[in-house]
Structure formats: C-alpha cells, structure tokens
ChimeraX commands (.cxc) that place a marker at each C-alpha (Angstrom):
marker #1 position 16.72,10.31,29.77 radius 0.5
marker #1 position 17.70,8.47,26.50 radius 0.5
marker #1 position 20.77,10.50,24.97 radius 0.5
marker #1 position 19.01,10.91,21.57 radius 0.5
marker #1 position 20.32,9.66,18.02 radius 0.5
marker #1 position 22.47,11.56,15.69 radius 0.5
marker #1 position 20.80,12.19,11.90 radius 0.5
marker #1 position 23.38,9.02,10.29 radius 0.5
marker #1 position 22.89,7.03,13.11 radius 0.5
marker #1 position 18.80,7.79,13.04 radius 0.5
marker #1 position 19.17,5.97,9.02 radius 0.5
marker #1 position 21.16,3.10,9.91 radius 0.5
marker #1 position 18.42,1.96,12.18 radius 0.5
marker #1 position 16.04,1.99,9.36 radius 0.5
marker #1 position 15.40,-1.62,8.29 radius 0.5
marker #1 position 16.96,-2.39,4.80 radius 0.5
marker #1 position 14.30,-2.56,1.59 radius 0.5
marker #1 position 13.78,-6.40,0.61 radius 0.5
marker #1 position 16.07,-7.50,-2.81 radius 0.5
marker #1 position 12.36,-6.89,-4.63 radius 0.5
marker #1 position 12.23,-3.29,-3.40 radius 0.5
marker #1 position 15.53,-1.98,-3.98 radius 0.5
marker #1 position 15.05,-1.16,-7.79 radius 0.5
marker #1 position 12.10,1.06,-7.49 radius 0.5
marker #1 position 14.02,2.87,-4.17 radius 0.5
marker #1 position 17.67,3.75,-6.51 radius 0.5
marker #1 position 15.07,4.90,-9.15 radius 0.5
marker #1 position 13.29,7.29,-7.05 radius 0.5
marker #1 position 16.45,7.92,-4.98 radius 0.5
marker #1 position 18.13,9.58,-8.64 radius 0.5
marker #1 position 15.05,11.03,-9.99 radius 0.5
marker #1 position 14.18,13.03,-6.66 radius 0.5
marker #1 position 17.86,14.49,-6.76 radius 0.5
marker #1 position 17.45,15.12,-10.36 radius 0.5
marker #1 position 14.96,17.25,-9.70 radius 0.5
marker #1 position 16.69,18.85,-6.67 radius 0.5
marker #1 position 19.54,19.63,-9.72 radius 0.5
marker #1 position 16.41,21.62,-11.41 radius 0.5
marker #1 position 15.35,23.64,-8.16 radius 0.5
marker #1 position 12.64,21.15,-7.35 radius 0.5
marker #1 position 11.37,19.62,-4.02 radius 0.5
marker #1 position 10.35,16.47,-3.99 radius 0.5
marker #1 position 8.81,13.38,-1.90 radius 0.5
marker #1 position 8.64,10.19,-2.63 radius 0.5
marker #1 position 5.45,8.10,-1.13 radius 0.5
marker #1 position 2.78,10.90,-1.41 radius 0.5
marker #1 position -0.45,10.21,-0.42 radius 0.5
marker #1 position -3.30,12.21,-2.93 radius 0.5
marker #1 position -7.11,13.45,-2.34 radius 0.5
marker #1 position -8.34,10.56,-3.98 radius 0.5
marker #1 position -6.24,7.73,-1.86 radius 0.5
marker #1 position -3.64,6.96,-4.08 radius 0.5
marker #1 position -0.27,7.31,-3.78 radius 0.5
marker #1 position 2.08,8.64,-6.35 radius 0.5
marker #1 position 5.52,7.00,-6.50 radius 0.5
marker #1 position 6.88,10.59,-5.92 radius 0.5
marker #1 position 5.50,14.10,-5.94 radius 0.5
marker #1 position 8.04,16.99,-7.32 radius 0.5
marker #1 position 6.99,20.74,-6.61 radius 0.5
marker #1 position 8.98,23.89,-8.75 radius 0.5
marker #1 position 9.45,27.52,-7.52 radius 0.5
marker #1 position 6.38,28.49,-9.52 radius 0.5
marker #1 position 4.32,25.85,-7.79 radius 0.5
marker #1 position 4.05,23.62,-10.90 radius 0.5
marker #1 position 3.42,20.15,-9.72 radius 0.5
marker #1 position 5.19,16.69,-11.39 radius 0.5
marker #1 position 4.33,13.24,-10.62 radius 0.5
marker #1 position 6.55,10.16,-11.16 radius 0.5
marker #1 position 4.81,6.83,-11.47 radius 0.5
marker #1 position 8.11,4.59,-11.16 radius 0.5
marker #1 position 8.16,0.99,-12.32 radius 0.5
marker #1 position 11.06,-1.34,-12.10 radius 0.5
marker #1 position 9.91,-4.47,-14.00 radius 0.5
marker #1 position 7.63,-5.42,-16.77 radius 0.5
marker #1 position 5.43,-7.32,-14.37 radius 0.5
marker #1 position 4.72,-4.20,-12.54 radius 0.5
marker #1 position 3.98,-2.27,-15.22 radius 0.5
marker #1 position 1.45,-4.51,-16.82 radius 0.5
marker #1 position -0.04,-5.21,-13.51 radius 0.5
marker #1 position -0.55,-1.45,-11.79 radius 0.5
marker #1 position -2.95,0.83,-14.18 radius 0.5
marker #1 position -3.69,3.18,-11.46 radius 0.5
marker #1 position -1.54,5.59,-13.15 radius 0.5
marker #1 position -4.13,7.68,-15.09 radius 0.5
marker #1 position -5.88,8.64,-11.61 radius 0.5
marker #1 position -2.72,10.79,-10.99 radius 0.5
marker #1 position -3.46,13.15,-13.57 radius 0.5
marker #1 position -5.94,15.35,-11.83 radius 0.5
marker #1 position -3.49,15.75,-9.08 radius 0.5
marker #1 position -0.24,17.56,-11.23 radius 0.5
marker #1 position 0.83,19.55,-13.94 radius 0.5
marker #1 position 2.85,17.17,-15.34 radius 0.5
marker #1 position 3.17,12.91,-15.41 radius 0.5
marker #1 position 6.08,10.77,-15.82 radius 0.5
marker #1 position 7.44,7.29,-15.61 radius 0.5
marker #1 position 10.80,6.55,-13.89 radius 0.5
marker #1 position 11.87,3.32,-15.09 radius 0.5
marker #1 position 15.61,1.74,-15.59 radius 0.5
marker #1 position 17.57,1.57,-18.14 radius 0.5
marker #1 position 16.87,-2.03,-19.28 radius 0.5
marker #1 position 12.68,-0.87,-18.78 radius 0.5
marker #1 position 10.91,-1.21,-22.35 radius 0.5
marker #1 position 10.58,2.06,-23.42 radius 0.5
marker #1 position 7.98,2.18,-26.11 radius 0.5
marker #1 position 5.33,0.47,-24.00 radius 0.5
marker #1 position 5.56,3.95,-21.58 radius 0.5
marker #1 position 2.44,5.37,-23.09 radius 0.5
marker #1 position 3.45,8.62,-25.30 radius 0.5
marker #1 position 1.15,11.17,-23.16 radius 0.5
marker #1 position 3.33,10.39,-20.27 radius 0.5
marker #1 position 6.82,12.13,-19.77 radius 0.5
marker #1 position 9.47,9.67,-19.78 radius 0.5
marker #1 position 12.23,9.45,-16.82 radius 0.5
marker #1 position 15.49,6.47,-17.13 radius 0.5
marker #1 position 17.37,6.34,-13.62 radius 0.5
marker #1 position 20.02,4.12,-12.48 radius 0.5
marker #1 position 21.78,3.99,-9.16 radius 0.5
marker #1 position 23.93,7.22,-9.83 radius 0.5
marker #1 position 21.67,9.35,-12.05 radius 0.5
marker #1 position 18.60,10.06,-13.85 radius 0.5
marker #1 position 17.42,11.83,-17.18 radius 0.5
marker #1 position 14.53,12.97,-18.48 radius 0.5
marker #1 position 14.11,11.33,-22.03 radius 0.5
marker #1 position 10.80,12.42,-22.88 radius 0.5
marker #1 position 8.99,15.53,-21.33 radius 0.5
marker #1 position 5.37,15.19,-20.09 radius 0.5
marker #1 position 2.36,17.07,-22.01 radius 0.5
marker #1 position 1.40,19.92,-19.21 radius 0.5
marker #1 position -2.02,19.76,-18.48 radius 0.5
marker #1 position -2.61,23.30,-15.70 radius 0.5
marker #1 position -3.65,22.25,-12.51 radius 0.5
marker #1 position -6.75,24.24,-11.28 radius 0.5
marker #1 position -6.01,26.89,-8.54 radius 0.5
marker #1 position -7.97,25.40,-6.03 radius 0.5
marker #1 position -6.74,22.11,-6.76 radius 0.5
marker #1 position -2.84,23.38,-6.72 radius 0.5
marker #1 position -3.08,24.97,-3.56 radius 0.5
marker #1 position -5.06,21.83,-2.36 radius 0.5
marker #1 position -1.84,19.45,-2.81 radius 0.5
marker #1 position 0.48,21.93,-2.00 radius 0.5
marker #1 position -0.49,22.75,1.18 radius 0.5
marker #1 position -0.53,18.90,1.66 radius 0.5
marker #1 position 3.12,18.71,0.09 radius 0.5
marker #1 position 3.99,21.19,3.12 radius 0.5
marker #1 position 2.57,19.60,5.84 radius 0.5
marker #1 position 3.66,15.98,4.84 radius 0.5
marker #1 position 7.19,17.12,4.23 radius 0.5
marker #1 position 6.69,18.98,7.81 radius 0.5
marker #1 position 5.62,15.93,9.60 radius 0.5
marker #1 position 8.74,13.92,8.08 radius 0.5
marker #1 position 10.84,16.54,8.82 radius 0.5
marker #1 position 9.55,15.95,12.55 radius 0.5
marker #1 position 9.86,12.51,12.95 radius 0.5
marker #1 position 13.66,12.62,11.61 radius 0.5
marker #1 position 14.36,15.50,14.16 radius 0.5
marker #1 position 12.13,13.80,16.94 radius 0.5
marker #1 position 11.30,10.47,16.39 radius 0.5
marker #1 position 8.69,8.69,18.38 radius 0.5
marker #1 position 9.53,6.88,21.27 radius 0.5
marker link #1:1,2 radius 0.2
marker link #1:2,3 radius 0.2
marker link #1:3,4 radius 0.2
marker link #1:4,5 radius 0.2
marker link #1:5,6 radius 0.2
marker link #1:6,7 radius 0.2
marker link #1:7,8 radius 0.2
marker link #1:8,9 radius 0.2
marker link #1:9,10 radius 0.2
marker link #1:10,11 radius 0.2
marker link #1:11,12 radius 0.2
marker link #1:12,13 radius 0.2
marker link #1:13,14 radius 0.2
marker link #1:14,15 radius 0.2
marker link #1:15,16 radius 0.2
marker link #1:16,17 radius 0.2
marker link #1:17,18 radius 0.2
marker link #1:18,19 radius 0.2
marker link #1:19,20 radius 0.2
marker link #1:20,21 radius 0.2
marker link #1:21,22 radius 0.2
marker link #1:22,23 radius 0.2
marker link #1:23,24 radius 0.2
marker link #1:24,25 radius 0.2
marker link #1:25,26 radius 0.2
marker link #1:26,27 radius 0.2
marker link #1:27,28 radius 0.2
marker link #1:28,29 radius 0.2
marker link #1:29,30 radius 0.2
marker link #1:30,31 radius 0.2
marker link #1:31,32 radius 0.2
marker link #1:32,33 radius 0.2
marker link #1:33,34 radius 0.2
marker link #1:34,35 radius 0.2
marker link #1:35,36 radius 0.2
marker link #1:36,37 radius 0.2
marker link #1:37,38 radius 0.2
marker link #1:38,39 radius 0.2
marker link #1:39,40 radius 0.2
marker link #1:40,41 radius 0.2
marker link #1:41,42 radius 0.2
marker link #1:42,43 radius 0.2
marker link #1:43,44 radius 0.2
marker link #1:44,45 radius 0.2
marker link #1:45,46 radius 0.2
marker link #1:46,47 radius 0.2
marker link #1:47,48 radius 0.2
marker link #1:48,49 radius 0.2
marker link #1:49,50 radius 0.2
marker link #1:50,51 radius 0.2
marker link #1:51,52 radius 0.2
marker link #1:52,53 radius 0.2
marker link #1:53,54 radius 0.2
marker link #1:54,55 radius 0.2
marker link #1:55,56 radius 0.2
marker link #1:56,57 radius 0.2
marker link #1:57,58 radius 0.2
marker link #1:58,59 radius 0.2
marker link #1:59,60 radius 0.2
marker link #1:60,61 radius 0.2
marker link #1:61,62 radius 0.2
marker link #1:62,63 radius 0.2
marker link #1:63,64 radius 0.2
marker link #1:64,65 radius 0.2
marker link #1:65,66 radius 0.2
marker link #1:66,67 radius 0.2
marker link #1:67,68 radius 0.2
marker link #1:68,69 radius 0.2
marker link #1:69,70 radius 0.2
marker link #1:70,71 radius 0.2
marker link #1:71,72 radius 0.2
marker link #1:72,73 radius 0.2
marker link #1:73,74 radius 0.2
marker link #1:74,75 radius 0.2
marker link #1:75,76 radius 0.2
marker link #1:76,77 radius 0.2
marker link #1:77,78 radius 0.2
marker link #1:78,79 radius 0.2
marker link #1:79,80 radius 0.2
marker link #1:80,81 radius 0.2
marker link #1:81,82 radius 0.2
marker link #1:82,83 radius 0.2
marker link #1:83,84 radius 0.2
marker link #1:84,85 radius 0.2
marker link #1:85,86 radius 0.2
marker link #1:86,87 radius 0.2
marker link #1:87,88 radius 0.2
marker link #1:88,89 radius 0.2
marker link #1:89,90 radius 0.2
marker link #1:90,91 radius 0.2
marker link #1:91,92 radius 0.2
marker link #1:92,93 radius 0.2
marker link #1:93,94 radius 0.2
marker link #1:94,95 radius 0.2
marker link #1:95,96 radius 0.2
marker link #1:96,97 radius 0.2
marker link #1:97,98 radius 0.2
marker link #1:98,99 radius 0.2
marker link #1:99,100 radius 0.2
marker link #1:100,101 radius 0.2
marker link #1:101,102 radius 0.2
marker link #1:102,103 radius 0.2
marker link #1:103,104 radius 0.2
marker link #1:104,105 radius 0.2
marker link #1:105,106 radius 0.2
marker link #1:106,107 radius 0.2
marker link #1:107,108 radius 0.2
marker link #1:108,109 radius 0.2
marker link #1:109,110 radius 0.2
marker link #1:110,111 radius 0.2
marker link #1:111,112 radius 0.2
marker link #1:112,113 radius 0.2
marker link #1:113,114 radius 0.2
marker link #1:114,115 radius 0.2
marker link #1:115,116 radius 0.2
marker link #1:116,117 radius 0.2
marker link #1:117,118 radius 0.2
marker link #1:118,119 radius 0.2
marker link #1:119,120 radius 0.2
marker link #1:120,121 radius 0.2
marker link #1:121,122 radius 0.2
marker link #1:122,123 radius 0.2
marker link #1:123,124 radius 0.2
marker link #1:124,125 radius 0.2
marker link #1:125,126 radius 0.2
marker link #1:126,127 radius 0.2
marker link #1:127,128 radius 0.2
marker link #1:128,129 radius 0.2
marker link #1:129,130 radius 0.2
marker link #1:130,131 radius 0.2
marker link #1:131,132 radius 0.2
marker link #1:132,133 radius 0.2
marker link #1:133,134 radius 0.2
marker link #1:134,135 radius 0.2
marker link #1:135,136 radius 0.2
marker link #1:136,137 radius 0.2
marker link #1:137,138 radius 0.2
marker link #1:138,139 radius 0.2
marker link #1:139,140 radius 0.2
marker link #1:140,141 radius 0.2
marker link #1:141,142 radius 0.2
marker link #1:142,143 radius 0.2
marker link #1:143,144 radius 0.2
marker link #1:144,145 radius 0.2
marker link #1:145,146 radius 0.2
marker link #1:146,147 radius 0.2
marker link #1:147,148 radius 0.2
marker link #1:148,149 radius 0.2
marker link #1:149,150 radius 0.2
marker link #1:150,151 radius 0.2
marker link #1:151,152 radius 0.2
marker link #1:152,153 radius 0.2
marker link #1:153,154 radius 0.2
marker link #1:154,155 radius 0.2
marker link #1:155,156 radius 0.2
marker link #1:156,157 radius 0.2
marker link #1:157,158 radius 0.2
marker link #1:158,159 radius 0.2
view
C-alpha cells in the first residue's frame, strides 16, 4: 500500500501550464476568487448541454448563473466567436481579459471583467437575461456533480 499524497503535495505534481497558457490561468485564477469575495462558487473549465465549454461557470446563493468567456490576447479574441452560444446557458455573460486587453472591442451586451495576477474587477456589469427553470436546474445540477467529481479526484486520485 502506497502511503497516499498530502493536498500541496497532490498540486505540485500537476504539470506546469505552457508560457502560452499562463495568462488565461492568473485571469481565471483572480476572477474565480473574486467571485468567492461576492459569495459565489465557481469552476473554471465547465463543460455545457450544447458541448462547449465556458472559460468558467460562477453560481450565487440564489442560483443565478454567470459565465466568463476569458481572453488573454487579441489573437484569441478575434479568432474564438463561440461566445454567443453561452448565453442560453446563464443569467449573466462576461469577458475576463487583462489589463493591457482592448477594452472597447468587448462587445457592450457582455459584462466586462479586468484581472491581473493578484486581483480582478468587474468594470462593466452584464445585461441579465433569466435563465428558464428547467434550464437552471439543468446546469446546476451539472455544476454539483462536476464540482463533486473534482472534489473526488483531489481527495482520491486515480491510480
């Protein structure tokens, strides 16, 4: 029997993101605990009905769901316009960019997030558009059992 990992020593395994991926990880990385600051849970990497995958997925205490579409360069921006299929999927859409992102190309329907390494604000809120019930409790229950199974592999990981 394998003496099993402790919860820092479990992360320091994990392989580090490539130079190309690290922008788009600190911006999540802030936003997500910006909305933990608000009372939120969030996940980053959520996979939706329709077989995208929002950037990350943010859930309030009234079941109110917000989406973050996060770009960290121009080129990605002009070159992912998936975006609008996320809109049947929360209450609320954003973009998490940097602080040296263009701003006014964000379109102005869209709520508008600028994270760094250390923080993140909300400079723009997103139009609320109300989720149908069926379709709420749809992703939600999803949001539970994905941040269930997570939870599991952290605690147990496979062998």
């Amino acid at each position: 029997m394998q003496p099993s990992l402790g919860y820092s020593e479990q992360f320091s395994m994990m392989p580090m993101p490539a130079l190309s991926e690290a922008p788009a990880i600190f911006i999540a990385r802030s936003i997500a605990r910006m909305f933990e600051q608000f009372g939120h849970a969030s996940l980053t990497e959520f996979s939706l009905a329709n077989g995208r995958r929002a950037d990350l997925l943010a859930l309030d205490r009234r079941g109110e769901i917000a989406i973050v579409e996060v770009k960290s360069s121009l080129a990605d921006f002009r070159a992912d316009r998936k975006w609008p299929e996320y809109r049947d999927y929360c209450d609320a859409l954003y973009f998490g960019i940097g602080p040296d992102f263009p701003r006014e190309i964000i379109p102005e329907e869209c709520g508008l997030i600028v994270a760094d390494r250390f923080g993140a604000l909300i400079l723009r809120e997103s139009g609320k558009t109300p989720l149908a019930a069926s379709r709420r409790r749809a992703v939600t229950l999803q949001f539970a059992l994905t941040a269930a199974q997570r939870l599991r592999q952290v605690i147990d990981p496979p062998l």
